[in-house]
N, C-alpha and C positions, 0 to 999 in steps of 0.2 A: 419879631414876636413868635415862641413857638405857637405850632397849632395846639388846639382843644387836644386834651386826650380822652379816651373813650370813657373813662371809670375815673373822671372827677368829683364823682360825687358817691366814691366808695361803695356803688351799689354792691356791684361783683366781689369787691372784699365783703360785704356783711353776708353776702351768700357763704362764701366760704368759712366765715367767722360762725354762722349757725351751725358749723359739723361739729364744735367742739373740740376739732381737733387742732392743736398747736401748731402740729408737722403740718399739716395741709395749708394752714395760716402762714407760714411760713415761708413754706415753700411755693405756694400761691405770688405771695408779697416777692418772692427771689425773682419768678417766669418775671412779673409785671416789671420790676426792675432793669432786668436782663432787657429785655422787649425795650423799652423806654430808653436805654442808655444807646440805642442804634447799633451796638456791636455783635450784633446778628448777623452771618454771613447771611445769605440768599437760599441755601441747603438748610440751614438749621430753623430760621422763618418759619417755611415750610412746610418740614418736619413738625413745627409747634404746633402750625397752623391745622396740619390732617389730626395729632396727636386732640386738640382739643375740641374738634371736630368729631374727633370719634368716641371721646368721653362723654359731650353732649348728646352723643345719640343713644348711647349706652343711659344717662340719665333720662333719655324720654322716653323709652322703650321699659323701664322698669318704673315711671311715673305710668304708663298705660296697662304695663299689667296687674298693679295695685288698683287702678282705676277700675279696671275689667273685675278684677275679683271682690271689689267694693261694690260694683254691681250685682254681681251674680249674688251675694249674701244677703243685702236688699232683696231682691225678687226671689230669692227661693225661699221665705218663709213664708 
């Protein structure tokens, strides 16, 4: 029996289904594929693994500067 995989319940794709965009939807749906069919050498893993690691941080760093400036427009009126 294969194991659970992480995003059985398509959270992570309806994240990416909220950008509206096709290509990302896609191309989202291709990594997950790719990743899942085990023909991943060890180098390209990786590679995925720092690549999507550093787009997550890229996303919370511009979730926190919205944040910060959602604040600051509250308080300074």
């Amino acid at each position: 029996m294969p194991p659970p995989f992480w995003d059985d319940d398509n959270y992570w794709m309806e994240c990416v289904r909220r950008s509206k965009s096709n290509s990302a939807v896609n191309g989202w749906q291709d990594l997950v594929d790719y990743v899942k069919s085990g023909k991943a050498d060890d180098r390209t893993l990786s590679g995925l693994h720092i690549a999507i690691r550093a787009l997550s941080q890229e996303c919370w760093e511009q979730l926190c500067e919205r944040r910060k400036a959602s604040r600051l427009k509250r308080y300074s009126r």
